[in-house]
C-alpha positions in Angstrom: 5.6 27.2 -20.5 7.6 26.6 -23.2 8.4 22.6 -23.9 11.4 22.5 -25.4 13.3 25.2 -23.2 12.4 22.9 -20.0 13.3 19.8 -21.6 16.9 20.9 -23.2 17.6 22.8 -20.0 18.6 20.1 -17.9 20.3 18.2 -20.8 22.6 21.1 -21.9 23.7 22.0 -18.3 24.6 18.5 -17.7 26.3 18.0 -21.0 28.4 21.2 -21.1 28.6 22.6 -17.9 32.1 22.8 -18.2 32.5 24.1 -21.1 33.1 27.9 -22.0 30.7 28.6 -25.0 31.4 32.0 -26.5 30.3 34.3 -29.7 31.6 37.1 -31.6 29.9 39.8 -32.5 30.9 41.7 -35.7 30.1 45.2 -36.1 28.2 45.8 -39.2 28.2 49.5 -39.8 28.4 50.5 -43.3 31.8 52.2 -44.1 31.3 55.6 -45.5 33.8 56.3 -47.7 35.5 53.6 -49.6 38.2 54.3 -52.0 38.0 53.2 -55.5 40.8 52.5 -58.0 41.9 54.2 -60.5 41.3 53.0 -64.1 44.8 52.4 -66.1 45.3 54.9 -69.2 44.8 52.3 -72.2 48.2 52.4 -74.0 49.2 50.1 -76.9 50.8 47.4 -76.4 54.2 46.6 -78.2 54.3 42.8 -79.4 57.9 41.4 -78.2 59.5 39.3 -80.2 59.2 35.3 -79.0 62.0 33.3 -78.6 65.5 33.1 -78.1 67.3 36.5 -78.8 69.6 36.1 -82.0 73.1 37.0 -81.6 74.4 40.2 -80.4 70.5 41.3 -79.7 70.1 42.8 -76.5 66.6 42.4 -74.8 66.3 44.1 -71.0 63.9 44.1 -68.5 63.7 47.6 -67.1 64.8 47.9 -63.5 62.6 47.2 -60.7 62.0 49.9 -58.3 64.8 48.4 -55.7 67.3 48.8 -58.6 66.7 52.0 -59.1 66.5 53.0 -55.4 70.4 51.9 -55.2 71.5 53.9 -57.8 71.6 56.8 -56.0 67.8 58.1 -55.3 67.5 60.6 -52.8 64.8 60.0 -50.0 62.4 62.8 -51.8 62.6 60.8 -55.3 61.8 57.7 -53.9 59.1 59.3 -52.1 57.7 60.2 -54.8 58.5 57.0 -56.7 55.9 55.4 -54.9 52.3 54.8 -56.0 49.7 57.2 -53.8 46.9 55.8 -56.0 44.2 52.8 -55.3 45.4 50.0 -58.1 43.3 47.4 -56.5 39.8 46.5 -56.8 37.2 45.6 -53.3 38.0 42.9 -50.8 34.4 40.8 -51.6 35.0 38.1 -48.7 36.5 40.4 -45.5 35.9 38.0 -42.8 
């Protein structure tokens, strides 16, 4: 006979008998293959000049990838415009 069990028994089914208790249950298989990314090549970096551009310099930003989409891509370049690599490092918190 186990004391507790007998003694919370009553207590829960009058306290919460109409309410729907549920759980979820989370599958916890291990994933077997997991994609890694890529390291970046290392490539020196040029120091830009700080400040306000002096007159008649020019200083661009090169065009985004939308940019260069609407001048005149075809559907197989921006195809293979696109990055097919892992860039990004593991998801530590999933749930």
């Amino acid at each position: 006979m186990n004391i507790p069990n007998v003694f919370m028994q009553p207590l829960s089914e009058g306290y919460l008998a109409k309410q729907l208790i549920g759980h979820i249950s989370r599958d916890s298989t291990a994933i077997s293959v997991r994609e890694k990314p890529v390291k970046k090549a290392v490539t020196p970096v040029v120091k830009k000049k700080r400040g306000r551009p002096e007159k008649g310099e020019e200083r661009g930003k090169g065009l985004v990838r939308l940019e260069r989409q609407s001048a005149g891509m075809s559907l197989a370049q921006m195809k293979a415009d696109l990055p097919t690599l892992c860039r990004v490092g593991v998801f530590h918190r999933i749930h």
